[in-house]
Structures are given as C-alpha cells and as structure tokens.
C-alpha positions in Angstrom: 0.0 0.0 0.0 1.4 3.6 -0.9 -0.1 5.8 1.6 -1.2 9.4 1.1 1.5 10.5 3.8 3.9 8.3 5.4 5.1 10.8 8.2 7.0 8.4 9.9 9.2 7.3 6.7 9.6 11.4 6.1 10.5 11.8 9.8 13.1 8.5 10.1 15.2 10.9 7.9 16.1 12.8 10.9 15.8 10.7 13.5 19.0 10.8 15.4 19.2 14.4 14.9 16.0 15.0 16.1 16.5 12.8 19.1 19.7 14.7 19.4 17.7 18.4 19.3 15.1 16.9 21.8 17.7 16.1 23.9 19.5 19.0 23.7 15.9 21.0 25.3 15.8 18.5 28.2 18.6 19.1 29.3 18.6 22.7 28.9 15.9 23.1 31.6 14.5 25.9 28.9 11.2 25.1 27.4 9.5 28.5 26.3 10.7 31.0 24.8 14.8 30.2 25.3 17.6 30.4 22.9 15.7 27.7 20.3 12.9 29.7 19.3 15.4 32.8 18.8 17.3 30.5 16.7 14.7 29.5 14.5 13.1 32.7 14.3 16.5 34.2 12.8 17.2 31.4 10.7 13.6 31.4 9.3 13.0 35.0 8.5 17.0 34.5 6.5 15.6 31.6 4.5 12.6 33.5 3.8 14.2 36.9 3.1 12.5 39.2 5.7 13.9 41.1 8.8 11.7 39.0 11.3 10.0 36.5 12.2 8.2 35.5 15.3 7.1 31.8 16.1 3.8 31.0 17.6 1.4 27.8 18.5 -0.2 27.6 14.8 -0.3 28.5 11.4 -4.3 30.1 12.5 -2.6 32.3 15.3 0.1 33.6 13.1 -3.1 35.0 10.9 -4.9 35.7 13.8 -2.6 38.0 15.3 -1.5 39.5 12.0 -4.5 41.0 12.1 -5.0 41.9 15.6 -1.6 43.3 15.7 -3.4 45.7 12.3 -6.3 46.6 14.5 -3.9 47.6 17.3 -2.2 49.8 15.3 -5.6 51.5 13.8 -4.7 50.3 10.1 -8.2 48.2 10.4 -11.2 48.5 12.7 -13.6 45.4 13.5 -16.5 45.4 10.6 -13.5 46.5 7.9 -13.4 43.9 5.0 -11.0 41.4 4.5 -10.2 39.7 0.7 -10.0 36.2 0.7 -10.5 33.8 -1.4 -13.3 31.6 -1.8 -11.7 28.0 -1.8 -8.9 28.5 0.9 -9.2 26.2 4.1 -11.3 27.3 6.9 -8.9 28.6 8.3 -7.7 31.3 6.7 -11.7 32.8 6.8 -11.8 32.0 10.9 -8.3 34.4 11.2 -10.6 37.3 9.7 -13.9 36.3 11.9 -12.3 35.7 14.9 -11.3 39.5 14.6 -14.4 40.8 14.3 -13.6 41.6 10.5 -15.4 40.6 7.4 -14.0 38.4 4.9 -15.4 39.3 1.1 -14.8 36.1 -0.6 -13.3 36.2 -4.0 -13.4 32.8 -6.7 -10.6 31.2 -7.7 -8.6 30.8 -11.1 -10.2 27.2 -12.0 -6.2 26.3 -13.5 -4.3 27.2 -10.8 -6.9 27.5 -7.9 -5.5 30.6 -6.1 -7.6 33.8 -6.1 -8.4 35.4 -9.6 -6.7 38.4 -9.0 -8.5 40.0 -12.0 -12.1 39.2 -9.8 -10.7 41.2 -6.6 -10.9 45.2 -8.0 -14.7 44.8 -8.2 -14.9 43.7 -5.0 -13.4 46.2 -3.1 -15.9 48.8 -0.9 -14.2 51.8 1.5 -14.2 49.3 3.9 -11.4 46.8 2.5 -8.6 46.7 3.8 -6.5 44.0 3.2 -5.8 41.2 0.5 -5.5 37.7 2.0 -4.2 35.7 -0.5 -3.4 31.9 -0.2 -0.9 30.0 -1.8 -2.7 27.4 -2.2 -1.6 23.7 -2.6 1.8 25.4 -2.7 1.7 27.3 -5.3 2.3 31.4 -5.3 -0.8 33.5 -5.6 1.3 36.8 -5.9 1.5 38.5 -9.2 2.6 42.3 -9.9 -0.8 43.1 -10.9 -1.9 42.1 -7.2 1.2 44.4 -5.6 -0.4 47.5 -8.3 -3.9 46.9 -7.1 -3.3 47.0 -3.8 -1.1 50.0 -3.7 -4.2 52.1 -5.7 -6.6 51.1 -3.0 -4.1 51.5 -0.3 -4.4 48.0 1.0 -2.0 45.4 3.2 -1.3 42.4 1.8 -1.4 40.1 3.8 0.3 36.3 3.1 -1.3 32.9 3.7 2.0 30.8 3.4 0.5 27.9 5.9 1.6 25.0 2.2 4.1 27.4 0.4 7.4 26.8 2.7 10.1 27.5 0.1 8.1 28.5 -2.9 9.2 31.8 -4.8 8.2 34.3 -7.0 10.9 36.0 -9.7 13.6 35.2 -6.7 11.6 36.5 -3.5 10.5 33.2 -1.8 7.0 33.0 0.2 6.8 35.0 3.3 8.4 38.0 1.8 5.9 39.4 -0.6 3.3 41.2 1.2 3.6 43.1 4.1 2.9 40.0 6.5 2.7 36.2 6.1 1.4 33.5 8.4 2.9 30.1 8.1 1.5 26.7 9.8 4.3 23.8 10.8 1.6 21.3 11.0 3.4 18.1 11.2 2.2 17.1 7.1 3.7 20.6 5.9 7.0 20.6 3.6 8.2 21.9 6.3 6.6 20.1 9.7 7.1 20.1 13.0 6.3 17.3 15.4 3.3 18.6 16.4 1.9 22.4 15.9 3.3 25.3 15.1 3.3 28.5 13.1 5.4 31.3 12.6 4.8 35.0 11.4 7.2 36.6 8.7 7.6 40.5 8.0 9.8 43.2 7.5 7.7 45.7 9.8 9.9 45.6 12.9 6.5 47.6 14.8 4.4 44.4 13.3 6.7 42.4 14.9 7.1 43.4 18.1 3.1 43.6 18.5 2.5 40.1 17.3 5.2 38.5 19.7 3.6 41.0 22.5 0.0 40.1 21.6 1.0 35.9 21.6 2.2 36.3 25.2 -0.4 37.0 27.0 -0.3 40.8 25.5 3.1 41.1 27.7 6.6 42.6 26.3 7.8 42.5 29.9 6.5 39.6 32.0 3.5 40.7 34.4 3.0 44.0 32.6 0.4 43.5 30.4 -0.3 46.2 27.5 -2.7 44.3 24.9 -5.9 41.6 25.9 -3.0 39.1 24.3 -3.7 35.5 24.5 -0.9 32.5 24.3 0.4 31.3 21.2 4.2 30.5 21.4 6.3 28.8 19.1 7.8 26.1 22.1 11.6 25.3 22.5 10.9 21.6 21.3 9.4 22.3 18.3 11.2 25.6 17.5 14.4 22.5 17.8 12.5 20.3 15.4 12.1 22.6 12.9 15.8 24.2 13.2 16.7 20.3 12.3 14.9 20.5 9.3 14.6 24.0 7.7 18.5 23.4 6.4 16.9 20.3 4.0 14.1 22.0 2.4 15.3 23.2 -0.9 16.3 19.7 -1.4 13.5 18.2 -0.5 10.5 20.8 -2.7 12.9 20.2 -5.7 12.4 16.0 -5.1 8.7 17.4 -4.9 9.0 18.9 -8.4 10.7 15.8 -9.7 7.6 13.8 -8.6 5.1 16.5 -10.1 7.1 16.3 -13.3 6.6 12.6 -13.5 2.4 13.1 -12.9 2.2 15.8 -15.3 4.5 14.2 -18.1 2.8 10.3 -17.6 -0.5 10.5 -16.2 -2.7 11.0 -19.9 -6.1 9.9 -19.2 -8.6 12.3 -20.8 -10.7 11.7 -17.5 -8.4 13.4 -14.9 -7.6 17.1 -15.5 -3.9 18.0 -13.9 -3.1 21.2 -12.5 -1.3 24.0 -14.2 2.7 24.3 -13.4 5.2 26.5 -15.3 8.0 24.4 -14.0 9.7 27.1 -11.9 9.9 28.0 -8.6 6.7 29.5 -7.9 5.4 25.5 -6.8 6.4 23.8 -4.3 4.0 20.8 -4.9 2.7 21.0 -0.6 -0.2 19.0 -2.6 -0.8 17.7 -5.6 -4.4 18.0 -6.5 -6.0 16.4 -9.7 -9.4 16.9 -10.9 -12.1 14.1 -11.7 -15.9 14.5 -12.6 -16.3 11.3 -11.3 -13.7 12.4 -8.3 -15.3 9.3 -5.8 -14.8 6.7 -8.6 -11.4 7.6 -8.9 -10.5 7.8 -5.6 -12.3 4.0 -5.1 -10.2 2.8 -8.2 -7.0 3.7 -6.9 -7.7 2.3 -3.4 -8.3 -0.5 -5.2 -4.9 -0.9 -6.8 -3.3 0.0 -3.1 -2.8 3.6 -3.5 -3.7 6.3 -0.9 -5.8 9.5 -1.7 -7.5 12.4 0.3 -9.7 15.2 -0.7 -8.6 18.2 0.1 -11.1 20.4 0.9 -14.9 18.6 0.5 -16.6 21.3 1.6 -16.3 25.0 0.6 -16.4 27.4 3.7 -19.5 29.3 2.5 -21.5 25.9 2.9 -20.1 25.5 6.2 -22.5 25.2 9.3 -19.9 27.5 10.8 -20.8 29.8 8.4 -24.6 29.1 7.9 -25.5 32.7 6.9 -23.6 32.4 3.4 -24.8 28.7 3.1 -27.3 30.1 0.0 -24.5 31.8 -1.7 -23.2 30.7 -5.1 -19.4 30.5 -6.2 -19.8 28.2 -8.8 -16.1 28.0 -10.2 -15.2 27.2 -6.0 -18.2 24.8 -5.7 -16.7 22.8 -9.2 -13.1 22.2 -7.3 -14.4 21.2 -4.2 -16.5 18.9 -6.0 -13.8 17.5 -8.4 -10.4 17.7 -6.3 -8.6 14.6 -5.2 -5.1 14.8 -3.9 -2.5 11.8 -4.9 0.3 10.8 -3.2 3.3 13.3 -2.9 5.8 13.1 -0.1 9.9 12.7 -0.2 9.6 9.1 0.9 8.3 8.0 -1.7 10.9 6.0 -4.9 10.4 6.3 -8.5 8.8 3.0 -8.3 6.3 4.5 -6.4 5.3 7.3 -8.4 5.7 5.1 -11.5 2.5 2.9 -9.9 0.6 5.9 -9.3 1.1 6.8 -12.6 0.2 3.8 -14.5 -3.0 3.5 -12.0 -4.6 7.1 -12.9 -3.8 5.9 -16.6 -5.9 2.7 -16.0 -8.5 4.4 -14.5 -12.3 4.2 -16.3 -15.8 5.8 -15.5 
C-alpha cells in the first residue's frame, strides 16, 4: 500500500538528529521562549528573506494576530473587509472572523486554484482593507498586478504561506511578498514540525514586536500587560524540530517537483484534469491536486490498486454550518473544485517505483 502521507518514513530521515535536538531542550531546563525559538526565528526569516520572524502555537494564530496586531495599530477596525478567497481552508476565513472583520470572498482561477486576481478590484468597498491571499496547494498566488492593485486602494497584503514553505516568485521566496505572512508547521507541511506550530514573517519591525507581545499574553515584559493578548508561542521543542529540518528543504520541494514532473508528463487519461505548473519555482508541490468528474470513482479505483488519496477540501467554507449565513450563496467555479479535487500521493519518501504505480493507475483508471 502507498499511503497518502507516510510521516514516519519522512520523519526517520532525521531521527538521530531530532533525538539529538530533543535532547539538547531536556537538558537545557528551557522550554519556552529560550535560545531555540530565537534561533529558528533568525534562521527562518534568513531563509525567507525578511527582517523577522516570530514563532507562535499555529499557522491560524500567526493570521490571527497578524491581524489583531493591524487593528492595534488602527490600520483596520472590527467590521473592515477582508479579501479572501473563496476555496482557501477554513482557516484562513476563521483568522478574519475571529477578529471581528469581514472576509469578502473572491473565486478562484479554476487552472491554478489561487484567487483570480482579475475578480478582486470589483470587490473592493471603502471598507477593504487587506488582500489575503493563499498560496494554495503550494503554489504562489502573488502577481505584480496584485502588488499595483493593492497599492491604488491602499491596502496590506497580507500572506497565507501555511503550504508554500520555500516556494518563490521571480527570486523573492514566500513570506516575503506582502507586508505579512502567516505560516502553519503542521506536522504534514513541507516543512513540519512534530506537532503544531506557526510562525509569522515580516519586515515591519512595529508588526513584529506587536504580534510576539499580543502571543504572550499581551506582555513585552513579564507581568505588565499592554494588549488583551492570548498565548500562542512557538515552544523550544518544536522551534528544535524545525531548526533540524529547515536546512533540508530546498532539497526536498525540488524532489517534490521531480515527482510533479513525473504526474504531469505520464498521467494521460482524458478523464483526470492535472493542475497548471510553469516548472519554476513559484510551486512547491505541498499537494498535488487532480481533478475528476467522477472524483469518488477515482478515488475508489486507486484504493483499489493499493494507493492512498485524500480530498482536500470537500466542503467549501460558505456551505459550512460554521458559516450558515452564506450557506445560500453561489461560487460556482469554488463549488466545481471542491467537487472535483482529489489529492495523490506526494511526499519525499516515496521512490520512482512508487510514483511510476501511481502513474500507470490514474492511466488505467475508467468511468
């Protein structure tokens, strides 16, 4: 059986250096907010390309605060409009809610299932913002076009990174392009953690400074309390798990792309639509999502010849019971992916032999 995600394969990879970084934090007697997490937080804001970065529980607290650290300063006030777009994960919509803001949901680009950037301009009221944009899948949503509009309108932009460790646009990698950018170390991510994580990335110093603040119980100095903060900090474990394996990334998204190059070059069958890749850098391949009409026959069909899928996501958010009050709204070209999307197989454990299977399966595959 190939599974969908064989963490523990992706994680033997490291295992005596992990055990060794584990270590390292017992015996430190340090466990929050010590010499790891400053590590980490320099090394990952170099590898991105910004001036800071500050780690925190989860990739939803790094948007979280991003935003709350924006209504602290004044740049937004709760009931100000938020751009998002209409296929993201939950997540990225609960970030704007939980801050009292509203998210105005924007359809995606059906080849490359990040926002249409030419559908956000006729969107925008005197009460937008910020642009939100996802990278979805791992795969850059930025464009000039989007840096343009939102410098008309005056508006932040604002970077869902949580699948794009690593990915890059015209040499600037992910995290770097907007004025802030949340990222999520979920264990399954490129770049995982053993558990969660999230980190926040930006070259606003100010920004910075408010989110770490705001993620410790609204504290700078401990017991004076300036902001109704709440705590989300990146741990000394993790912060060691993830210093472990930030230096292997590159590697590992370009054996990513090798695999992606192999499913976009062999898998032919007329029935299953692949995505859209220029074969750069802009992808990092966090999933790789085809599309089926017959999406549950496919996924039974490879089952069947001992391959692992997922669907990621089943359910759009505006048909959410979370959400119930958009529940009769209509995004049709968001409503078709969710509908059609089924994620194979695509993680650095896997051989050629492998992806060779998967391969031939999708190419066997009949309605």
């Amino acid at each position: 059986m190939i599974p969908f995600l064989d963490l523990k394969s992706i994680n033997n990879r490291y295992r005596s250096q992990l055990l060794e970084a584990v270590a390292k934090v017992i015996d430190s007697g340090s466990y929050i907010k010590g010499r790891e997490v400053e590590e980490f937080e320099r090394e990952f804001a170099a590898y991105c390309g910004t001036k800071r970065a500050v780690g925190v529980a989860n990739g939803l607290d790094a948007l979280r605060l991003i935003l709350r650290a924006y209504i602290e300063q004044g740049v937004m006030n709760e009931g100000d409009e938020i751009i998002v777009p209409a296929n993201t994960y939950i997540a990225t919509i609960l970030a704007v809610t939980e801050n009292r803001l509203v998210p105005v949901l924007v359809e995606p680009a059906l080849g490359t299932f990040n926002i249409d950037i030419d559908r956000i301009e006729e969107k925008l009221t005197n009460r937008t913002k910020a642009i939100l944009i996802v990278h979805l899948y791992g795969r850059i949503a930025y464009a000039p076009r989007l840096k343009n509009l939102a410098q008309k309108h005056g508006l932040k932009i604002i970077e869902d990174a949580a699948q794009s460790h690593g990915a890059a646009f015209e040499g600037k990698r992910s995290g770097s392009l907007g004025d802030a950018a949340g990222f999520s170390f979920y264990p399954g991510k490129n770049l995982g953690a053993l558990g969660d994580a999230g980190a926040v990335t930006t070259n606003d110093a100010q920004l910075a400074e408010l989110v770490s603040a705001l993620g410790n119980y609204g504290s700078r100095e401990k017991y004076c309390n300036l902001y109704k903060g709440l705590n989300s900090r990146l741990d000394e474990l993790q912060a060691a798990v993830l210093r472990v394996k930030l230096p292997y990334l590159d590697e590992e998204n370009e054996r990513r792309r090798e695999i992606a190059r192999v499913y976009l070059d062999g898998i032919r069958n007329p029935l299953i639509y692949l995505p859209q890749w220029n074969r750069g850098t802009s992808h990092v391949w966090h999933l790789f999502i085809v599309r089926c009409a017959k999406r549950d026959r496919l996924a039974a069909h490879l089952k069947e010849e001992g391959i692992g899928t997922l669907i990621h996501y089943p359910i759009p958010p505006h048909q959410q019971k979370a959400y119930a009050e958009w529940n009769a709204n209509s995004y049709p070209v968001t409503e078709e992916i969710h509908q059609t999307v089924l994620s194979l197989p695509l993680d650095i454990s896997m051989d050629d032999e492998d992806v060779a299977r998967i391969v031939e399966a999708c190419n066997r595959f009949q309605f």
